[in-house]
C-alpha positions as CSV (number, residue, x, y, z in Angstrom):
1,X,34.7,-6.8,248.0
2,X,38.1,-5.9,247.2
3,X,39.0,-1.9,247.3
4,X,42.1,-2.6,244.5
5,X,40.3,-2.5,241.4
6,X,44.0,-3.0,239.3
7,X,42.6,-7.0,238.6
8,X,40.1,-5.3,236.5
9,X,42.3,-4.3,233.7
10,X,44.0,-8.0,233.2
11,X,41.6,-10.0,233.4
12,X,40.8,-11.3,229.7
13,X,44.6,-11.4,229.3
14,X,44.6,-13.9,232.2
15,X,41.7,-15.9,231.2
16,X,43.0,-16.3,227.7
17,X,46.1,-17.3,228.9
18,X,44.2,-20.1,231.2
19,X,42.3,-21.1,228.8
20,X,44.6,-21.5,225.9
21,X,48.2,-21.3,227.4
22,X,50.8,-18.9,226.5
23,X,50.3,-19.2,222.9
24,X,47.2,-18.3,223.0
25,X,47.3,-15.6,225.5
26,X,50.1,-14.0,223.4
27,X,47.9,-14.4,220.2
28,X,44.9,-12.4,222.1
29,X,46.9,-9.8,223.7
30,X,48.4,-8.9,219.9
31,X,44.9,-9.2,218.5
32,X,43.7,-6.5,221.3
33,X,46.6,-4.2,220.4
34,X,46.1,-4.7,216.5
35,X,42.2,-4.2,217.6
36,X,43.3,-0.8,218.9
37,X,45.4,0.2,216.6
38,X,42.4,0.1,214.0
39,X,39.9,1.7,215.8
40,X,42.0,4.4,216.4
41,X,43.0,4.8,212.8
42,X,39.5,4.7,211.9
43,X,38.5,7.1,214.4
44,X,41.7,9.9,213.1
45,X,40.3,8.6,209.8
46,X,36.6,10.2,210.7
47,X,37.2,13.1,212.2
48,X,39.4,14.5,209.5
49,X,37.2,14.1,207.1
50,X,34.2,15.9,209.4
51,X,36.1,18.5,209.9
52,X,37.1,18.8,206.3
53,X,33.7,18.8,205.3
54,X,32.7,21.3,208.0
55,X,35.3,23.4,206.8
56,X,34.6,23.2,203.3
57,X,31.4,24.7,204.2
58,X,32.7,27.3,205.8
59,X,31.3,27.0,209.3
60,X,35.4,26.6,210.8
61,X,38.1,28.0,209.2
62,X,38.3,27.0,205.1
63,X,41.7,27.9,204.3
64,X,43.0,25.5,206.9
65,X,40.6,22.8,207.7
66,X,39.9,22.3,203.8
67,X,43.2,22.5,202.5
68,X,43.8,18.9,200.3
69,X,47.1,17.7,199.8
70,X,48.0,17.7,195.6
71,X,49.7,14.2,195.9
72,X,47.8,12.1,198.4
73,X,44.7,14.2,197.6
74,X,44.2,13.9,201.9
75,X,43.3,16.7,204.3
76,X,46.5,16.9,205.5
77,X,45.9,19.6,208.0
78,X,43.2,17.9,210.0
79,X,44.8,14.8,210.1
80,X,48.2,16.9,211.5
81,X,45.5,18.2,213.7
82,X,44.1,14.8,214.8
83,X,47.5,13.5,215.9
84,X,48.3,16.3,218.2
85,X,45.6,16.4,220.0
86,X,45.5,12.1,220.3
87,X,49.1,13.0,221.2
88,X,48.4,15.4,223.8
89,X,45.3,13.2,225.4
90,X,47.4,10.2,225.1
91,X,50.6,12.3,227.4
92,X,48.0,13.8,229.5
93,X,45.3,12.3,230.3
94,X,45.4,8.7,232.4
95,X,43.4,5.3,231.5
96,X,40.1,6.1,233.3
97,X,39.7,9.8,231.4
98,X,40.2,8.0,227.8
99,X,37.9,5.5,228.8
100,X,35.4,8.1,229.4
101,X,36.1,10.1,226.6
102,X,35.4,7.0,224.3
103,X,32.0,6.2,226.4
104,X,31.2,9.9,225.8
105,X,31.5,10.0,222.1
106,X,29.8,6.0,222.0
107,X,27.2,7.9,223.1
């Protein structure tokens, strides 16, 4: 067995690519990043509205974590929230910790 485990993380970019040729290995690696870019939308997307609703019930802070925006009629302060902590994670944390993260909350 090999002690490098670096082949890991390409290889579905290298078997579409194979398989299909470049075309098609360029067409899956932007459907993977377009994949992620959803899923992590979705996921800011659900946890500022949980905390919204836990903070409309007054369990966290209301006047922050309820606050609605007039125009876009969003929480606006949980999703600023959201974003700086995926922005610290992202700066801070490697590959292996996100992927655990993600298991974690799978779970």
């Amino acid at each position: 067995l090999m002690s490098d485990q670096s082949w890991v993380n390409a290889t579905l970019f290298k078997a579409a690519k194979l398989t299909g040729g470049d075309l098609f290995g360029m067409t899956y690696t932007f459907g993977f990043i377009l994949a992620m870019m959803i899923t992590n939308l979705i996921g800011t997307a659900a946890a500022t509205r949980l905390l919204y609703g836990i903070g409309r019930d007054g369990v966290i802070p209301s006047r922050f974590f309820s606050a609605v925006n007039q125009k876009f009629k969003t929480p606006h302060m949980n999703i600023i929230f959201i974003m700086i902590i995926e922005i610290l994670l992202g700066s801070y944390a490697n590959a292996d910790q996100l992927a655990e993260l993600i298991n974690y909350g799978a779970i």
